[in-house]
N, C-alpha and C positions, 0 to 999 in steps of 0.2 A: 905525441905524448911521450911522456918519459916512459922506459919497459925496463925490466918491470917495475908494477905501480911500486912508488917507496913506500908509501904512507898505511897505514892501518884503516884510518877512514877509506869508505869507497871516493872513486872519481868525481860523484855527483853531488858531495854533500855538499849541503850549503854553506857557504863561507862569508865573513863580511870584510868589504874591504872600503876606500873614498873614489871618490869619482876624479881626485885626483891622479889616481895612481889610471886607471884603467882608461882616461877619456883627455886626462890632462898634460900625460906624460911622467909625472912626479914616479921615482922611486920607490921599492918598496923596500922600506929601515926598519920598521919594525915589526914584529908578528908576535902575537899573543896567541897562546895552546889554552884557554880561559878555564880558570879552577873550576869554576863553578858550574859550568856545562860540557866541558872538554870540546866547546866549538874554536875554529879558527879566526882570528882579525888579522887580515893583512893591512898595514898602514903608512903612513908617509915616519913618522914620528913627530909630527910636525901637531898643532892643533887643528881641529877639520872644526865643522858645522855637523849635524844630524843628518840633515838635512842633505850631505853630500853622501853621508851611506849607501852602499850596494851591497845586495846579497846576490853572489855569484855560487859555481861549482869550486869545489877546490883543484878540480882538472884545471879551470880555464884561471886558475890563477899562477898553476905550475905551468900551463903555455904560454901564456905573458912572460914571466920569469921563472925561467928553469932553475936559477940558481936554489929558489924555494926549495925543491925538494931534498938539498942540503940539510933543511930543519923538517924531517919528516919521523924521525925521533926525538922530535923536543917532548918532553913530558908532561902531561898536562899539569897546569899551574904551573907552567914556565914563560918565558917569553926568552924571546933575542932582536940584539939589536945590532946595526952594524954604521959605520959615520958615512961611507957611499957604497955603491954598488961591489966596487972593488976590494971592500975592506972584509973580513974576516966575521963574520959571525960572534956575536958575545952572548951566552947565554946564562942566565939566571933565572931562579926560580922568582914568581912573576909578584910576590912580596917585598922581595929583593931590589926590584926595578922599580916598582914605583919610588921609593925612596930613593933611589940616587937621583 
């Protein structure tokens, strides 16, 4: 695990992510800090199914990818996105993203 924890939420909060990211291999591009409950979605950026939803810890999303705890001060009603794994983080408040 990352020490110390970065994040404000604890280790165990529930977080939702796709079953692509976690079972499929897919990337994780995008992340929503969600206005409306200050929960996390970790996601491909890509469109999913429901259906493919998982609600994990946000530990075992920062032990999949470390690089996450990069966006452990995102603010809530932000989001960030980035085009691969390598690239840079982009962050905007999560108004802002849906429209581009």
């Amino acid at each position: 695990m990352v020490s110390p924890w970065p994040f404000a939420d604890p280790p165990n909060l529930a977080v939702i992510t796709v079953k692509q990211i976690l079972q499929g291999g897919k990337p994780v591009l995008y992340v929503v800090h969600g206005a409306d409950d200050g929960g996390w979605q970790f996601l491909t950026g890509g469109p999913f199914d429901m259906a493919d939803a998982l609600v994990v810890s946000l530990r075992s999303m920062i032990e999949h990818d470390r690089s996450l705890a990069q966006l452990a001060d995102l603010p809530i009603g932000w989001s960030a996105r980035r085009d691969t794994v390598q690239s840079d983080w982009q962050r905007a408040p999560e108004s802002e993203a849906r429209e581009a």
